[in-house]
C-alpha positions in Angstrom: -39.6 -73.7 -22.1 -39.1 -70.2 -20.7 -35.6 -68.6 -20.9 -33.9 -66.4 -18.9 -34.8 -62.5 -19.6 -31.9 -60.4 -20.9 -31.3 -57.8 -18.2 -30.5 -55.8 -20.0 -33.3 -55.5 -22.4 -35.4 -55.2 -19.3 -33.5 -52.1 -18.1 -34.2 -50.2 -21.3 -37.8 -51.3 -21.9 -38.3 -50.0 -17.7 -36.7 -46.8 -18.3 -38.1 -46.3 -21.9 -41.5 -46.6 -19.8 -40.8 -44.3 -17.3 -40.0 -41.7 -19.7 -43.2 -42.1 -21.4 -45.3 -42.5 -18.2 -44.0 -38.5 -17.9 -45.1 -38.2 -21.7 -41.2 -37.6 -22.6 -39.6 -39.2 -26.2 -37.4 -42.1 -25.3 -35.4 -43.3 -28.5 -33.7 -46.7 -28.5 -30.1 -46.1 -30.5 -29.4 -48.7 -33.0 -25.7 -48.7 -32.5 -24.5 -49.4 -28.9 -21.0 -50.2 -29.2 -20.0 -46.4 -28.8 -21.6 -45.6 -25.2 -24.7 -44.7 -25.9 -27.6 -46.6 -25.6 -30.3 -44.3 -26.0 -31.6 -40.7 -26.4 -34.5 -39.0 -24.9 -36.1 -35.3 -26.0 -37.6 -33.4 -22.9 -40.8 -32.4 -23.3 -42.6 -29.1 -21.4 -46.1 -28.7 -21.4 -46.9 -31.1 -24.1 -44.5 -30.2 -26.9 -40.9 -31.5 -27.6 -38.1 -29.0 -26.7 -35.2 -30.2 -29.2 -33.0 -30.8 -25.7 -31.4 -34.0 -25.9 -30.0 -36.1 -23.2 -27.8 -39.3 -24.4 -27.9 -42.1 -21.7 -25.7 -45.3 -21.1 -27.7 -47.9 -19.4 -26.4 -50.4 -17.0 -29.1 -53.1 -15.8 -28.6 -56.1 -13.3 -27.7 -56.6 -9.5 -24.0 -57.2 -10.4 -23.3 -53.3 -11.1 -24.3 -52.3 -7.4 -22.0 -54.5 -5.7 -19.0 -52.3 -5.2 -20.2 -49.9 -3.1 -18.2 -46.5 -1.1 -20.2 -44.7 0.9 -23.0 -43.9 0.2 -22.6 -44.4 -3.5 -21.9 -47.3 -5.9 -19.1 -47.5 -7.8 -18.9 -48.1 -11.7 -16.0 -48.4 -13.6 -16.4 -47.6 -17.4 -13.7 -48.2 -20.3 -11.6 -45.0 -20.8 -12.7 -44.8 -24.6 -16.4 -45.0 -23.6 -15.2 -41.6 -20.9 -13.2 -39.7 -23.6 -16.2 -39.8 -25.8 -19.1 -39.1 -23.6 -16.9 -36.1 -22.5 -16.4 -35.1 -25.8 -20.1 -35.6 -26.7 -21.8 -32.9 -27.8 -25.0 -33.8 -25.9 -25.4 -33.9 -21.8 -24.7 -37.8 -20.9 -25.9 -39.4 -18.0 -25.0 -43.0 -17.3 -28.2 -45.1 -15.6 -28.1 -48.1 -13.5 -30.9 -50.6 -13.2 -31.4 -52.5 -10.5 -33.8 -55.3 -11.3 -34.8 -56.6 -7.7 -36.0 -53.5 -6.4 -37.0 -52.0 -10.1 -34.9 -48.6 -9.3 -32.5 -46.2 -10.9 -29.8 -44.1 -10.6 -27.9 -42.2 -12.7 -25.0 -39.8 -12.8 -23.9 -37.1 -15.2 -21.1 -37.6 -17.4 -19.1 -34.6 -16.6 -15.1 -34.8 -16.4 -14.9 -34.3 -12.8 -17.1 -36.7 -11.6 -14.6 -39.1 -13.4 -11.2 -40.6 -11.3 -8.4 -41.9 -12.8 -7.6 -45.6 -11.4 -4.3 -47.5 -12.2 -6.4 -49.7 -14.7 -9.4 -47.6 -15.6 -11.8 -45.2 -14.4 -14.6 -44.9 -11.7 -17.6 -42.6 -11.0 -19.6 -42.6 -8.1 -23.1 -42.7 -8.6 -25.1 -41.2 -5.3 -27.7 -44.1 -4.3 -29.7 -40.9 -3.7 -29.6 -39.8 -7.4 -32.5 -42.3 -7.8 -34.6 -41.5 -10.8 -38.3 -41.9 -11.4 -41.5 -40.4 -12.5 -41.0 -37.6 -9.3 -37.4 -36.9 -9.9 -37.3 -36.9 -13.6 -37.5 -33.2 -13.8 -33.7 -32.8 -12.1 -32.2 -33.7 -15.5 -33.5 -30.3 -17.2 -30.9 -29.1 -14.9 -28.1 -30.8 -17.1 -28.4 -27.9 -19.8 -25.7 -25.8 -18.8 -23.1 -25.3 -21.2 -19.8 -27.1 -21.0 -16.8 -24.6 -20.1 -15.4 -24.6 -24.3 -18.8 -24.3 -25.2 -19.3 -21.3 -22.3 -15.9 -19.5 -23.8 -16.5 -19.7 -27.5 -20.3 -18.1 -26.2 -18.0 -15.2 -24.3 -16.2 -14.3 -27.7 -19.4 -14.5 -29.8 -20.4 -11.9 -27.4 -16.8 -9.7 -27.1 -16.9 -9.7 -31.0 -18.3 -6.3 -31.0 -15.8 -5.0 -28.2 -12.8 -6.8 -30.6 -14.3 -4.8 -34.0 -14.5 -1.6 -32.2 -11.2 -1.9 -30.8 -10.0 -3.1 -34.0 -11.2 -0.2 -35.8 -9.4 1.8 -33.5 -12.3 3.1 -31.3 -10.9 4.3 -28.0 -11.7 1.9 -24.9 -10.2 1.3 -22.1 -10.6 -1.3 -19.3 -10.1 -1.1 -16.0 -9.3 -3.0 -13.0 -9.4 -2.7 -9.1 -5.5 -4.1 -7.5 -6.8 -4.2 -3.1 -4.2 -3.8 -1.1 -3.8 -6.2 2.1 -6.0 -8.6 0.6 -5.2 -12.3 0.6 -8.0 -13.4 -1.5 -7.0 -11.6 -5.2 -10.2 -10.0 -6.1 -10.8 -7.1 -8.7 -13.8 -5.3 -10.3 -13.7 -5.0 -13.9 -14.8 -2.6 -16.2 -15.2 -1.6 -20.0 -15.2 2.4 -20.9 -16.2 3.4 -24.4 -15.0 6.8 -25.3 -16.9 8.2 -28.1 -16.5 12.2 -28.5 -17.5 13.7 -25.8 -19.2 10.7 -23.8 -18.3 7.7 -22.2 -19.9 4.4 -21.4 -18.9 2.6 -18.6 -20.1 -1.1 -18.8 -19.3 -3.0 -15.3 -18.3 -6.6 -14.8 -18.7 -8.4 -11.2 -15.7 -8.7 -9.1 -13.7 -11.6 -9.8 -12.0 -14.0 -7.3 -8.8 -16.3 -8.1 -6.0 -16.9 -4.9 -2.3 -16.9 -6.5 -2.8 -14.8 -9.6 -2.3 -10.7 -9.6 -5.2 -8.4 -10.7 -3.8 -7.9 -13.8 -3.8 -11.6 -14.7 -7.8 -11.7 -14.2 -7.5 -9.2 -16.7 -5.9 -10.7 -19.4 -7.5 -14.1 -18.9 -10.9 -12.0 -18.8 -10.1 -10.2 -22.6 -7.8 -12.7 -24.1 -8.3 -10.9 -27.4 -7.0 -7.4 -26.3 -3.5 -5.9 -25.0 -3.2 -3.3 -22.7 -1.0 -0.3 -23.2 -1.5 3.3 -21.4 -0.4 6.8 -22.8 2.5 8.3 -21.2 0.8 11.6 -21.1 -2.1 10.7 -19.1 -0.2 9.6 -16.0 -0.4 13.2 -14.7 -4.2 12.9 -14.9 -4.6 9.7 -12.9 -1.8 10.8 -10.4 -4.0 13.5 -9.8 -6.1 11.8 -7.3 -3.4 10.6 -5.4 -2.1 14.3 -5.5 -4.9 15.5 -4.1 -5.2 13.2 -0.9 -1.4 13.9 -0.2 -1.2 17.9 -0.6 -4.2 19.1 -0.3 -4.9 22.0 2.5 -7.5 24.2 2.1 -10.0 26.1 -0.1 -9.5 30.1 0.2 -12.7 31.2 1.4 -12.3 34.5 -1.1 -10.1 33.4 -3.6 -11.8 29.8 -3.6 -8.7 28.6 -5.2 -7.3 25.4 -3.2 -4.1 25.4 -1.8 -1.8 23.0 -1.3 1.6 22.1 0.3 3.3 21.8 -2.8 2.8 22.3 -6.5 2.1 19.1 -8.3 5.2 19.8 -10.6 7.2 19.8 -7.1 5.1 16.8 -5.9 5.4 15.1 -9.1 10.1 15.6 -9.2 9.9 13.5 -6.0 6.8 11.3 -6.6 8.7 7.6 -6.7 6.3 6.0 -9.2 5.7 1.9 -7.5 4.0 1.0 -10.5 4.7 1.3 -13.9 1.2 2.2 -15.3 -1.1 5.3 -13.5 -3.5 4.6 -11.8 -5.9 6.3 -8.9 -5.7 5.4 -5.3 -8.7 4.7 -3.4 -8.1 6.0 -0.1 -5.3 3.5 0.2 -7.7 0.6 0.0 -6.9 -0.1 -3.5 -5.5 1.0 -6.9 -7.4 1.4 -9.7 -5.7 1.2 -13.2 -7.2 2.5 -16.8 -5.2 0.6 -20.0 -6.0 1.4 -23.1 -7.1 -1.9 -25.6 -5.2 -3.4 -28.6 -6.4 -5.7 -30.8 -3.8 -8.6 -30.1 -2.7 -11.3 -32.7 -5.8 -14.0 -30.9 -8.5 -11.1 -31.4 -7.5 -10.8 -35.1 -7.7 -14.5 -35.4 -11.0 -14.8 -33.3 -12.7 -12.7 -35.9 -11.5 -14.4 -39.0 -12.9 -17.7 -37.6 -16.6 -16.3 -36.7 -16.7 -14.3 -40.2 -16.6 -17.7 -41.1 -18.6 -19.4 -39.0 -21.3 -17.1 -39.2 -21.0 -16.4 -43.5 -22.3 -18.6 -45.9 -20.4 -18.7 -48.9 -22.1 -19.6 -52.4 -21.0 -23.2 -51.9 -22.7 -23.4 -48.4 -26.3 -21.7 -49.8 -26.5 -23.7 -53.4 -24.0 -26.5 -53.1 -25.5 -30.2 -52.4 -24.2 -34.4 -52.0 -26.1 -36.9 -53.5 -27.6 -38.0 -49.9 
């Protein structure tokens, strides 16, 4: 006598099969009670990659009958969400439908997750079907999470944090545009060393309902800003220039202007409390000097670390 097929054996035998009809390493996981019923290792032009993709499968005709739109609706535990958001892998969850022999699947990512009263939902786009064509669409998962993005960013500044940490002179700078609802500023990273400078740009930055100088310190979390009282003169200069400026003596070729700065300077009221150098009225552009704050310091502690050995690390070893 002939049983019933388990469904959901059925769902990860097909999809183990399509992965291999594309010649891409489907593993089985032993342990399914966690989320994750199998793994498979993408594979370009013959050889493995080492990029992993962790899948929950979901096979039988009773997941695709909520429907909203044009997606279906699944509703996972929250424990099963928490940990495939946490997981260090991309996870993709996979519905079979055994009828028509076709999948979908979804990425794991926290917002494509709802809260409900009782549990959670994601919608899974009937469109998002996946087969031997379509396959290719998950290399597109390997973007890094946003923590794993910022701890990348300060691997990166940790040069910036040493040099301004051993007191080498850099300053960043930022655009503030006037009559602009949008907050937008450029960025920029001067490194004064003797005689030169190096300007290294960043792209301008957009973010409604913060100031300029917010983008700033969100940008270099690891630095404060402080400007030297002296230099004000320097970057008032520009604005000094636009204001009094008259004419160039044609003999003389000195330039002459309505007032002396020292004069222009007595009755200059001073908006903001840093210098900075106007741009034709279009926007200000300010130059802080960086600081090592108390998060740089701490940044760099915990990368010495992460990226030293100690003699225990190189010679140390378990029984297993």
């Amino acid at each position: 006598m002939i049983g019933k097929p388990d469904i959901e054996r059925v769902g990860v035998h097909e999809l183990g099969l399509l992965f291999a009809n594309v010649g891409w390493m489907f593993r089985e996981q032993p342990t399914k009670d966690v989320g994750i019923d199998a793994q498979v290792e993408i594979v370009k032009d013959g050889k493995p990659t080492g990029a992993l993709i962790a899948i929950q499968i979901k096979s039988g005709v009773s997941y695709f009958s909520e429907v909203a739109g044009n997606s279906v609706v699944f509703r996972p535990d929250s424990r099963h969400v928490e940990y495939w958001i946490r997981y260090s892998l991309p996870v993709i969850i996979v519905l079979y439908e055994p009828k028509q022999k076709i999948f979908i699947w979804q990425n794991c990512e926290s917002e494509n997750f709802q809260k409900t009263k009782k549990s959670n939902k994601i919608l899974i786009p009937q469109s998002n079907v996946l087969n031997e064509q379509s396959v290719n669409d998950l290399v597109g998962l390997f973007v890094a999470k946003p923590f794993e993005q910022k701890i990348q960013k300060l691997i990166l500044e940790s040069e910036w944090m040493r040099l301004v940490k051993n007191g080498a002179e850099i300053y960043a700078s930022y655009m503030d545009w006037i009559n602009k609802s949008l907050t937008r500023t450029g960025l920029s990273l001067t490194y004064v060393n003797k005689d030169d400078e190096k300007v290294f740009e960043i792209p301008t930055i957009y973010c409604a309902g913060v100031s300029s100088f917010d983008i700033l310190r969100n940008t270099f979390p690891w630095a404060d800003f402080e400007y030297i009282e002296p230099d004000i003169d320097e970057y008032l200069g520009d604005e000094y220039e636009q204001a009094c400026y008259m004419y160039t003596d044609e003999d003389s070729g000195e330039r002459e202007y309505s007032e002396s700065f020292d004069e222009w300077r007595i009755d200059k009221n001073v908006e903001h409390p840093i210098p900075y150098i106007n741009h034709c009225n279009e926007a200000y552009e300010y130059r802080l000097k960086m600081k090592i704050n108390n998060f740089g310091e701490a940044c760099l502690k915990v990368l010495e670390y992460i990226f030293t050995d100690s003699y225990i690390d190189k010679n140390g070893f378990n029984l297993k």
